[in-house]
Backbone as ProteinMPNN parsed JSONL, in Angstrom:
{"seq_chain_A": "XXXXXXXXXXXXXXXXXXXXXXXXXXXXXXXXXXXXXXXXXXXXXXXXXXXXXXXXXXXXXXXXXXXXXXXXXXXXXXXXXXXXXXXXX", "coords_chain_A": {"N_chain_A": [[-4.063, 31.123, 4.254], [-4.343, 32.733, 7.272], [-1.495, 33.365, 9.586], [-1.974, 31.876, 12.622], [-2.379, 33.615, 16.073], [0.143, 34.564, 18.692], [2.383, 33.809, 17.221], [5.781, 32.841, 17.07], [7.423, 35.329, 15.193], [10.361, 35.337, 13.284], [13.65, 36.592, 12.727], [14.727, 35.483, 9.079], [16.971, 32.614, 9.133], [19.163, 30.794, 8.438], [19.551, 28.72, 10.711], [18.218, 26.537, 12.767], [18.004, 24.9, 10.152], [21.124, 24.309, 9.394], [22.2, 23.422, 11.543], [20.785, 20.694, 12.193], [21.76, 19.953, 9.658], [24.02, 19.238, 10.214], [23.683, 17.219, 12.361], [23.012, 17.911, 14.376], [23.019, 17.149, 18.345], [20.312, 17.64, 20.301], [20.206, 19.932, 23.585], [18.724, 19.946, 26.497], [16.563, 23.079, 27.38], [16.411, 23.944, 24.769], [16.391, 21.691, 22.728], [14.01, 20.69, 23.935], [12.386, 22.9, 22.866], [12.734, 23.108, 20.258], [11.422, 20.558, 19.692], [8.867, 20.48, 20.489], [7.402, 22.896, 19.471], [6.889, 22.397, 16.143], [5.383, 20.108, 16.779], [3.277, 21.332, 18.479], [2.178, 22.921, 16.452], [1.492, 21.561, 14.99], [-0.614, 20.273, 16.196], [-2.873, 22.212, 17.385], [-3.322, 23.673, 15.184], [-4.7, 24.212, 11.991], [-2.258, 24.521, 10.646], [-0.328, 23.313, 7.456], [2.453, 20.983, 6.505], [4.669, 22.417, 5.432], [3.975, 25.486, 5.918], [4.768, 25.115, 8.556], [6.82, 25.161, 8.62], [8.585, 27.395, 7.376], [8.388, 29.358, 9.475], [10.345, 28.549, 10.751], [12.794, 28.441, 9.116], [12.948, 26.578, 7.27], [13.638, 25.665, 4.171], [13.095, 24.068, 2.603], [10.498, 22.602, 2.209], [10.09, 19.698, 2.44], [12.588, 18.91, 3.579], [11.944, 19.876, 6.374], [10.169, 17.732, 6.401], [12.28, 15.548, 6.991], [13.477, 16.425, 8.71], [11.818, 16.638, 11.635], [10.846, 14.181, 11.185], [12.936, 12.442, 12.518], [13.42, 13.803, 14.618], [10.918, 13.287, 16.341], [10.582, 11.023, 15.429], [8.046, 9.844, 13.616], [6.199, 11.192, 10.983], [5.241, 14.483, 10.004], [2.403, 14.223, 9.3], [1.708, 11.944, 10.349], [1.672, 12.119, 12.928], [0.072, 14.414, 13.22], [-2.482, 13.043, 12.669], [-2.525, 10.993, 14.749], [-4.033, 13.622, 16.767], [-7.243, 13.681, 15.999], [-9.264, 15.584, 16.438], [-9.064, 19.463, 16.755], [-7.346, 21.725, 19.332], [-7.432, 24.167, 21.833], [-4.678, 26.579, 21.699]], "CA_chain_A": [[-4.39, 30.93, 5.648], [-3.544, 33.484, 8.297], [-0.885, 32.829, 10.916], [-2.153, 31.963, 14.455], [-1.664, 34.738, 16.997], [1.279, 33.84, 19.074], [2.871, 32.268, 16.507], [6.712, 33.765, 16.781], [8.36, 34.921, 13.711], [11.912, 35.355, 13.35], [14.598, 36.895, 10.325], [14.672, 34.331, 8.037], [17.85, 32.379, 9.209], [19.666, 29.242, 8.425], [20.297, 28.163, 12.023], [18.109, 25.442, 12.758], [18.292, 23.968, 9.146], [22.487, 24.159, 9.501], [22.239, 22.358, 12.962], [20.026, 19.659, 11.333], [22.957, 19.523, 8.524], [25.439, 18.64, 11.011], [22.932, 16.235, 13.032], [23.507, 18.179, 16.098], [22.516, 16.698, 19.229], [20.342, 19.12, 20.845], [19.709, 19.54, 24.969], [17.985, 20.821, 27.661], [15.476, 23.808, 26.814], [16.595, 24.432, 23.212], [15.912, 20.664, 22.519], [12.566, 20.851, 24.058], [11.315, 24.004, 22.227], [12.424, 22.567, 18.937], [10.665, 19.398, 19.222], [7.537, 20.692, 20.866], [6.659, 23.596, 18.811], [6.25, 22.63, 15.675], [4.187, 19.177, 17.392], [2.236, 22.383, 18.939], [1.253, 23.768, 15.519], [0.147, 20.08, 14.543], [-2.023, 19.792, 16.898], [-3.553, 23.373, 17.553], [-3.544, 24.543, 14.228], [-4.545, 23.801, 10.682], [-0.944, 24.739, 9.235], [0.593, 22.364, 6.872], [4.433, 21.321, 6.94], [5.115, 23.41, 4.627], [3.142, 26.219, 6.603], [5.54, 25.091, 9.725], [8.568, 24.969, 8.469], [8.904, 28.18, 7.013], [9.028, 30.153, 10.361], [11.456, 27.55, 11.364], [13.612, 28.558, 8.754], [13.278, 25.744, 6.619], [12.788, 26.532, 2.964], [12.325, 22.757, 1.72], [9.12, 21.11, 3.343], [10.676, 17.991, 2.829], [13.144, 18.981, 4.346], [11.565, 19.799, 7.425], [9.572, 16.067, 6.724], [13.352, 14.136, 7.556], [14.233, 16.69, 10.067], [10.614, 16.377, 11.995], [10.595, 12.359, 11.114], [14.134, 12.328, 13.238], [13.057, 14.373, 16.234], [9.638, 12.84, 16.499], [10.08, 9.42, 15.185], [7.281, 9.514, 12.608], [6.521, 12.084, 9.926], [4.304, 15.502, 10.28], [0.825, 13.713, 9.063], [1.759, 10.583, 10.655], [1.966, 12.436, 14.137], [-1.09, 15.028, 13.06], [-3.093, 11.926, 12.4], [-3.073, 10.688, 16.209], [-5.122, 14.204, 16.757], [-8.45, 14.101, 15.144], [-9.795, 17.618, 17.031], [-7.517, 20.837, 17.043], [-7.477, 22.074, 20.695], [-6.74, 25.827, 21.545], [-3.878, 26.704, 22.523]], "C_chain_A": [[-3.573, 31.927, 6.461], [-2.836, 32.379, 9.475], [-1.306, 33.224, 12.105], [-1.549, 33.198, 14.629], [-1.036, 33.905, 18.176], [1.965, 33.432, 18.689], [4.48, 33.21, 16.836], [6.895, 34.367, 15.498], [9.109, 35.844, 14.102], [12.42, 35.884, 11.854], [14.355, 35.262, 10.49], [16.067, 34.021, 8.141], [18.429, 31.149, 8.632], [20.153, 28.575, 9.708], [19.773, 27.175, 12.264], [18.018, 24.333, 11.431], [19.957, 23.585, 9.396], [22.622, 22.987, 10.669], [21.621, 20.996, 12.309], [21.088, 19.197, 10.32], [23.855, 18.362, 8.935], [24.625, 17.602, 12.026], [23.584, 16.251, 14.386], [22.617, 16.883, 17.117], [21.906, 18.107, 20.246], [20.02, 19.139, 22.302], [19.103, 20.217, 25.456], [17.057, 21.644, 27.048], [15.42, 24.309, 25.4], [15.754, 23.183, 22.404], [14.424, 20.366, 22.935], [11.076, 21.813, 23.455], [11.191, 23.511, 20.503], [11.95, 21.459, 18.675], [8.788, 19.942, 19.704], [6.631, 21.818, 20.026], [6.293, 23.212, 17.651], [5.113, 21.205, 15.487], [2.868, 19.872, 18.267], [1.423, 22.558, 18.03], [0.673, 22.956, 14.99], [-0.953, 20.157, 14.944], [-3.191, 20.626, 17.049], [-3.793, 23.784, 16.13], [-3.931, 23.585, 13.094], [-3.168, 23.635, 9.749], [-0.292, 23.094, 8.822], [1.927, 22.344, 7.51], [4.544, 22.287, 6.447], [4.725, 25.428, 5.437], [4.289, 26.826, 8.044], [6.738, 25.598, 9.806], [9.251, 26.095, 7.935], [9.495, 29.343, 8.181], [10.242, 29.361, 11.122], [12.838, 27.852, 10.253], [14.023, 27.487, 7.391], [12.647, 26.023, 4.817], [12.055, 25.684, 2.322], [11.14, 22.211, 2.648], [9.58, 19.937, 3.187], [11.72, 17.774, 3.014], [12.996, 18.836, 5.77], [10.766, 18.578, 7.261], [11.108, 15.473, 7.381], [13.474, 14.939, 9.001], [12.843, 16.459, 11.448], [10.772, 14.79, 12.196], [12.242, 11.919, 12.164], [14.271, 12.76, 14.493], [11.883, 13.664, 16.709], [9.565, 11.331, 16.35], [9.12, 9.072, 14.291], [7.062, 10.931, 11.9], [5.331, 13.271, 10.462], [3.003, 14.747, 10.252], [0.62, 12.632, 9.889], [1.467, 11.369, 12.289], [0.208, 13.325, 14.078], [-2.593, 13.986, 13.522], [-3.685, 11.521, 14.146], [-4.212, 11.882, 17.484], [-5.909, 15.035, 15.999], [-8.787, 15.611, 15.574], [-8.652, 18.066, 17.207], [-8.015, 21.132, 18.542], [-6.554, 23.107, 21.053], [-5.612, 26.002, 21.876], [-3.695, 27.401, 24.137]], "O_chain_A": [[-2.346, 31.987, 6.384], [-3.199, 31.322, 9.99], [-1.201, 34.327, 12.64], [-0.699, 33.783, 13.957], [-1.503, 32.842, 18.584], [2.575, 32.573, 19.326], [4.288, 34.426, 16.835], [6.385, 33.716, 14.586], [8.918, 36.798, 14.856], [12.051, 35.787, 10.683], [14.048, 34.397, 11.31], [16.784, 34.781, 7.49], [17.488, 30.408, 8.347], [21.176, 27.891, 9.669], [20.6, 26.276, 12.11], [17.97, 23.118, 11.628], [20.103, 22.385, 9.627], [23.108, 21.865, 10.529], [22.507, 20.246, 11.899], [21.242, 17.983, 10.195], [24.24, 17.286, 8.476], [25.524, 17.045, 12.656], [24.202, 15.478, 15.117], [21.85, 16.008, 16.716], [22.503, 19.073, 20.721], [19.357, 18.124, 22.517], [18.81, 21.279, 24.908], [16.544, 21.119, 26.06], [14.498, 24.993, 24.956], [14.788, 23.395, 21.671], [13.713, 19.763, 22.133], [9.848, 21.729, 23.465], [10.213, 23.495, 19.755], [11.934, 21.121, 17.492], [7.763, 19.633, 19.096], [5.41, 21.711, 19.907], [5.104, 23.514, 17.542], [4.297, 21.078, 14.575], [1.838, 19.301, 18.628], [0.209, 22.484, 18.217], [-0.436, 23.133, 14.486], [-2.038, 20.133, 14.363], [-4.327, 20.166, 16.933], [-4.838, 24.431, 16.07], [-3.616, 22.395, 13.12], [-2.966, 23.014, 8.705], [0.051, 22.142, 9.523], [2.449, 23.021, 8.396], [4.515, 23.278, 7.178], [5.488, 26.371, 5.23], [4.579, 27.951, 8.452], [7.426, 26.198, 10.632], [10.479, 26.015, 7.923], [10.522, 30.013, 8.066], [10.898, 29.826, 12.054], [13.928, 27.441, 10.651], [15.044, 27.546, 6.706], [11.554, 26.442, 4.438], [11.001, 25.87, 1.713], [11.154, 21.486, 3.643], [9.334, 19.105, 4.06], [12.171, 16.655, 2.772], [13.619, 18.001, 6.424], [10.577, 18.183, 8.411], [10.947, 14.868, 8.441], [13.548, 14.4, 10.105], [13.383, 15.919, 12.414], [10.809, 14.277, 13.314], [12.341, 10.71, 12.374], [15.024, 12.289, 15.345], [12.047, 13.419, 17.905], [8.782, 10.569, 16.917], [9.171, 7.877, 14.001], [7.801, 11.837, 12.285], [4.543, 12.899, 11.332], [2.471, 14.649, 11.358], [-0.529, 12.311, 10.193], [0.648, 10.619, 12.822], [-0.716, 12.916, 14.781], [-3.432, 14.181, 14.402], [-4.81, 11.685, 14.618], [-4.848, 11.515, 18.472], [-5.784, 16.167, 15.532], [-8.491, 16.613, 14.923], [-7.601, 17.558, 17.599], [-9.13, 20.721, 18.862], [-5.349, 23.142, 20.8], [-5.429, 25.202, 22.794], [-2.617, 27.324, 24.724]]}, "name": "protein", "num_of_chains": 1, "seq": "XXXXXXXXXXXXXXXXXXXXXXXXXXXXXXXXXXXXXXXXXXXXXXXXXXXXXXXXXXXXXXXXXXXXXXXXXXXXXXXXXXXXXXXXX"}
């Protein structure tokens, strides 16, 4: 599957997995981009976790399932699930 246009991509870091380690607390506009984007690519896109979580830095997908299920409150599919139609970005 090609990646959306718009999508960012970034080096390949350990920064938001490390933060996640340490069960930062995150605020203001940092905290809003990392919960909303990859509940963006749910909704707009076909990509899997696994799909998501890679430009995020994350290497385990089930990894990014606890860290996702901890920002969100329920799990990637579980959240996907509530929308049936994709809608453009």
């Amino acid at each position: 599957m090609t990646k959306p246009s718009g999508i960012p991509t970034y080096p390949q870091t350990d920064y938001l997995p490390q933060l996640a380690d340490k069960q930062a607390v995150f605020a203001g506009p940092f905290e809003t981009a990392i919960r909303q984007l990859p509940q963006r690519l749910l909704v707009h896109t076909e990509m899997n976790a696994s799909e998501i979580a890679a430009p995020l830095s994350f290497r385990d997908p089930v990894y990014f399932n606890r860290f996702f299920r901890r920002l969100a409150g329920q799990s990637p599919a579980e959240f996907r699930r509530q929308f049936p139609e994709k809608y453009p970005f």
